[in-house]
N, C-alpha and C positions, 0 to 999 in steps of 0.2 A: 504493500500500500504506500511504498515510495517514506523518505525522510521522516520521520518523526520523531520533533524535539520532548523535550524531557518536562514533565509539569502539567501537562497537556496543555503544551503550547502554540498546537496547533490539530488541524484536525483535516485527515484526505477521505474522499468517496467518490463513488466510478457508475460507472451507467450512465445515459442522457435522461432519465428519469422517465421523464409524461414520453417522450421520444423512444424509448426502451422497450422492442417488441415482447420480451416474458411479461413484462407488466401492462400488455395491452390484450395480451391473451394469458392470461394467468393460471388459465387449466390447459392449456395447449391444445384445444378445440380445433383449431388450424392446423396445425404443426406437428409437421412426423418427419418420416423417409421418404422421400422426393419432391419436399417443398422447394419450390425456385427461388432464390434470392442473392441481392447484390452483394457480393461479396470479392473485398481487395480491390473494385471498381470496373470488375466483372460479374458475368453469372456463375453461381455457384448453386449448392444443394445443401440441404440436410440430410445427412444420414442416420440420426440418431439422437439419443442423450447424449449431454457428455459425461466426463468424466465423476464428474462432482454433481449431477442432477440431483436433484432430491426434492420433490413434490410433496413429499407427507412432510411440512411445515406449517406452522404456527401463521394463520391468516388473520388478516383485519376485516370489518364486516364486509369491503368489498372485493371479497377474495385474495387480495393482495399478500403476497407473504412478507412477514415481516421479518425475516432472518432469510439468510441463502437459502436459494429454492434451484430453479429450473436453470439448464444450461443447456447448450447448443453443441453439436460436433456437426462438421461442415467440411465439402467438401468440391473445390475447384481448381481452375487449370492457372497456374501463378503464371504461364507465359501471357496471358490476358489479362492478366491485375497490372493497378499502376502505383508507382510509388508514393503516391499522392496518400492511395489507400493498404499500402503495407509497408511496416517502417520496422525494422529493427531496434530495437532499445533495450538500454540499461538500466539496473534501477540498484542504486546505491543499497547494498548490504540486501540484495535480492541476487543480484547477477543478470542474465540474456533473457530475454524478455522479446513478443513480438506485438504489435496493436497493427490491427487489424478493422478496418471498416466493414461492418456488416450490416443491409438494412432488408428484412421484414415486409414484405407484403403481407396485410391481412386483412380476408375480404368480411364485410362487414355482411353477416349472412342471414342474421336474427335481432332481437334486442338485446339477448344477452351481450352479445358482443358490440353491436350499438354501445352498449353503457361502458362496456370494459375499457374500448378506446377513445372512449370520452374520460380518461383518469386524466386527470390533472396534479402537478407538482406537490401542492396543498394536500392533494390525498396519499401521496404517497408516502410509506415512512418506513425506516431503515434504524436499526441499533445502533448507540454511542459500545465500542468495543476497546479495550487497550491491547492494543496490535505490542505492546511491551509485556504483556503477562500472557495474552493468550495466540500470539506467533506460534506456531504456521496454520494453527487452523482457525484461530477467528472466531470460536463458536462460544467463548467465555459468558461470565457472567456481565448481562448487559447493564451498562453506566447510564441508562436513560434512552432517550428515542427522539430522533427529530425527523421531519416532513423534508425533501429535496427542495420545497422552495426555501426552508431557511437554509439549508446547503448551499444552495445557489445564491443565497444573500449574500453569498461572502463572509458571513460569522455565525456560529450557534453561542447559544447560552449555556454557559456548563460551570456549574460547580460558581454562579454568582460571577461568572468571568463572560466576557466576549472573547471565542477563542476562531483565529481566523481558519476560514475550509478553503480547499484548494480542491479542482477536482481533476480525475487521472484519463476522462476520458472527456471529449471534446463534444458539447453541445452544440455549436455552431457548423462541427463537422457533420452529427448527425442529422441536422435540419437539410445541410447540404445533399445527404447520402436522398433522403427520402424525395426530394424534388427532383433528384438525378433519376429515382425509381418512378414515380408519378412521370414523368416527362417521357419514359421506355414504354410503361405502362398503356399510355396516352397514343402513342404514335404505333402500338403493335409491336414494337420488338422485344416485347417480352410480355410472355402468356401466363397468370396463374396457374398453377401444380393443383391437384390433388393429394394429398398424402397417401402412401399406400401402406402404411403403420404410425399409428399413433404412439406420442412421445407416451412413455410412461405419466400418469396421471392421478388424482385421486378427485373422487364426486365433487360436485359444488352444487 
């Protein structure tokens, strides 16, 4: 989760949030094995969960999970990706590291999913965790809870402090990624998938 000073002097978080396709489909209703999607600044696929999926988590009333939940394994041709959307990186006291542009088609099929991708930053919320006690796996006992739009304010409230957020993954890139998709989407050159196995999932 990148640098973090000592005190809790500061505070990092990742995903584009309301932008962030697991939190626009939350039960993975859309999404399995041979969903299409942009990927590296090409088409790519889903093939699966990943590594770390885990769908039997702790939800907020609008299904949202509130701890790590659902993950993606994905699957396309890097001679078609462009570096714009796949970059190598380091990450101090992590090591090699890659970020990777990925964006999500999801057809809006019913109301449930009507409402799902009408989530908003406000609705969404994620654990305060000390990545100093509970490295490498993150699942500690949580220090409070904040919404992605005070993440994205640039400070949370912690412990009577304004502690400043920094975030690891790029909103401005995802807003980019999906008018790139909308715009393929628009003109024909890219067709909605079917899924032919749904990701791992549990009722809603």
């Amino acid at each position: 989760m990148g640098v973090l000073k000592p005190n809790a002097g500061n505070a990092n978080y990742c995903t584009s949030g309301q932008l962030s396709p697991l939190f626009n489909d939350p039960y993975f209703l859309t999404l399995g094995l041979g969903t299409r999607i942009f990927l590296g600044g090409a088409k790519g696929y889903i093939i699966g969960p990943g590594t770390q999926h885990n769908p039997n988590v702790k939800r907020d009333k609008n299904g949202l999970p509130l701890t790590p939940g659902g993950t993606l394994m994905t699957t396309g041709n890097l001679k078609e990706m462009a570096p714009r959307w796949v970059a190598g990186v380091s990450m101090l006291g992590y090591g090699c590291s890659l970020a990777v542009g990925v964006g999500v088609p999801i057809p809006i099929l019913n109301e449930e999913m009507a409402r799902f991708t009408g989530i908003s930053d406000e609705e969404i919320h994620t654990q305060i965790i000390d990545y100093g006690v509970d490295y490498p796996k993150g699942e500690g006992t949580s220090l409070g809870q904040v919404s992605y739009a005070e993440l994205k304010s640039g400070t949370i409230r912690f412990n009577g402090q304004e502690i400043p957020t920094s975030p690891l993954s790029s909103y401005v890139r995802a807003l980019e990624i999906a008018r790139i998709l909308k715009g393929w989407i628009e003109k024909g050159e890219f067709l909605l998938t079917e899924p032919q196995e749904m990701l791992p999932t549990v009722p809603y």
